[in-house]
C-alpha positions in Angstrom: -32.1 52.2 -85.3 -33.1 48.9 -87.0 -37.2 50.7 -87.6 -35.4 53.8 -88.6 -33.4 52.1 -91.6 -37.2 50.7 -92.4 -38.9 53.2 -92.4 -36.4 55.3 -94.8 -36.4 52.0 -97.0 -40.0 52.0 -97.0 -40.4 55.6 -98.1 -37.7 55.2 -100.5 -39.4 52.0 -102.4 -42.9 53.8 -102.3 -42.2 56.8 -103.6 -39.7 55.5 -106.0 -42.5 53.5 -107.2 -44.8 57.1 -107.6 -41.7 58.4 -109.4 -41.6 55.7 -111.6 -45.1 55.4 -112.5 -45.5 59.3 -112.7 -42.5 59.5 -115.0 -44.0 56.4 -117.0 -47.9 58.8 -117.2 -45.7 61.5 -118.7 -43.6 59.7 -121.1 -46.8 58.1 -122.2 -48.6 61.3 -122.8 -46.0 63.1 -124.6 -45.7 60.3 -126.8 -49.8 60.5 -127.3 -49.3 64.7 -127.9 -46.5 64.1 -130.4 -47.2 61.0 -132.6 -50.6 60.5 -132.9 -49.7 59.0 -136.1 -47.9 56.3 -134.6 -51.1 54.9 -131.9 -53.6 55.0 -135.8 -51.1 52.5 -137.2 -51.1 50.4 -133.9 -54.4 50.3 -134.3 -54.2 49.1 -137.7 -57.6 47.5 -138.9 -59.7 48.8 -136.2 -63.3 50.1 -137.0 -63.1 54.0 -138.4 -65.2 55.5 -136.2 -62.3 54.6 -133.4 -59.8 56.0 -135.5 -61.6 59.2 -136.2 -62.0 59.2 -132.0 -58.5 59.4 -131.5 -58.4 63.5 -131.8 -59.5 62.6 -128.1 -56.1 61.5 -127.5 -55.2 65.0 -127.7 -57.3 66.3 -124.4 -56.5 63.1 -122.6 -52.6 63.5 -123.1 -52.9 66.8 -121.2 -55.0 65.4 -118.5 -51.5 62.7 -118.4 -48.6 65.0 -119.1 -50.3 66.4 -115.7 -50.7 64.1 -113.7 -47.1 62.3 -114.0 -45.7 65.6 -113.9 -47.2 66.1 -110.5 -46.5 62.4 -109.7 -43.0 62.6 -110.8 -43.0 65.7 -108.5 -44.4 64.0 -105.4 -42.3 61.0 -106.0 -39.1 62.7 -106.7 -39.5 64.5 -103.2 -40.4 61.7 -100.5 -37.5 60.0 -102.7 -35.0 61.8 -101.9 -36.5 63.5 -98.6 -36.2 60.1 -97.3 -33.0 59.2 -98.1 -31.1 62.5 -97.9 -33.1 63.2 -94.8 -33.7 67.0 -95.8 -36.7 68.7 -93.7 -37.3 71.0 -96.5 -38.2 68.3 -99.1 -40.0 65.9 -96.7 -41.7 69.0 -95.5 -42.5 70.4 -99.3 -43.5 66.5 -99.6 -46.5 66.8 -97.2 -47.8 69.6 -97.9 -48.6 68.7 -101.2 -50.1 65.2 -100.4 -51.8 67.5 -97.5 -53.4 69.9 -100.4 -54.2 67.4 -102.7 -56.4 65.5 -99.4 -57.6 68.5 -98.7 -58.9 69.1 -102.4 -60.3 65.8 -101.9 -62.3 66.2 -98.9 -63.5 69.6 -100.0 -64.5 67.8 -103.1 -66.5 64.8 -101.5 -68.1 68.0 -99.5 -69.6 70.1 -101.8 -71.1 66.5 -103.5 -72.5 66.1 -100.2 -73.6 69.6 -99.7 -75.0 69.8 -103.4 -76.3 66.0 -103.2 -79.8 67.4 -105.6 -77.1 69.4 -108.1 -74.3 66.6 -107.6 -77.4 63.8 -108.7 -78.5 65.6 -111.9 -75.1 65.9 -113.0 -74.2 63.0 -112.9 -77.2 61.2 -114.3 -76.9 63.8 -117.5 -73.2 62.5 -117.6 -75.1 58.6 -117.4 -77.7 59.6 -120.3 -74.7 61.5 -122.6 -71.8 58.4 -122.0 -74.7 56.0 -122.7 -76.3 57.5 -125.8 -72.5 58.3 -127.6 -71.5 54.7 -127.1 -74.6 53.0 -128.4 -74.0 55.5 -131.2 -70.5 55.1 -131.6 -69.8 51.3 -130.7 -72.6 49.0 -131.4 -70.7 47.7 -134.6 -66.8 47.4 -135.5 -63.9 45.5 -134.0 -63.5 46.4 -130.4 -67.2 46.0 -129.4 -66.7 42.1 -131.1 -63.9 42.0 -128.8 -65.4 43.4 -125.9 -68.5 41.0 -126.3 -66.5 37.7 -126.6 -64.3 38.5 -124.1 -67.5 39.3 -121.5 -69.0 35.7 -122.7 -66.0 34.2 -121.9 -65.5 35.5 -118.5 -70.0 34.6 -117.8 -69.2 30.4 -118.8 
């Protein structure tokens, strides 16, 4: 009885936790969709080329509107499968943490299966990332910040 009352306690603290942070991943990027205006002037006196890059703000608040919806989603359902006790949302509950494992193992899979492919891939993604910030951040604000903060944390 005593591991029984854990176990539901358990559930209901992780998953709350999911729940939270998935609600928190879409608040965050509706906010980013709908005032973009708002993130510039918190930004204030930051170098323009940052400014200018935050039309990428727009892609990545999809990529979080997404996410915490399906983590808000996952969360909601262990929740309140684990308190209510309901077979059909504990049930609905696995076999969507049993998909998404499974769409990570096929994905680990085909890297490992198309290792040559995977490689070159990636290292065009290492060249690209490389040459657009040495482009785009080797003067302004955040790289000053970046730099003193990285030869403060080497003394």
């Amino acid at each position: 009885m005593c591991c029984n009352f854990f176990l539901k306690a358990m559930m209901f603290i992780c998953n709350g936790t999911i729940c939270l942070a998935g609600a928190g991943l879409l608040g965050l990027g509706i906010w980013l969709k709908v005032d973009q205006g708002s993130l510039t002037a918190l930004l204030g006196n930051v170098d323009e080329d940052v400014v200018n890059s935050v039309d990428l703000l727009s892609n990545i608040s999809y990529v979080l509107i997404g996410v915490g919806a399906v983590l808000l989603v996952i969360g909601f359902l262990g929740c309140c499968g684990a308190i209510r006790e309901s077979r059909c949302m504990l049930l609905t509950f696995f076999i969507i943490l049993l998909i998404i494992f499974i769409v990570e193992v096929a994905a680990v899979v085909m890297v490992f299966v198309f290792e040559a492919e995977a490689e070159v891939i990636f290292e065009t993604l290492k060249v690209e990332v490389a040459k657009v910030l040495t482009e785009s951040y080797q003067s302004g604000v955040l790289p000053g910040i970046w730099n003193e903060t990285m030869s403060e944390g080497h003394r």
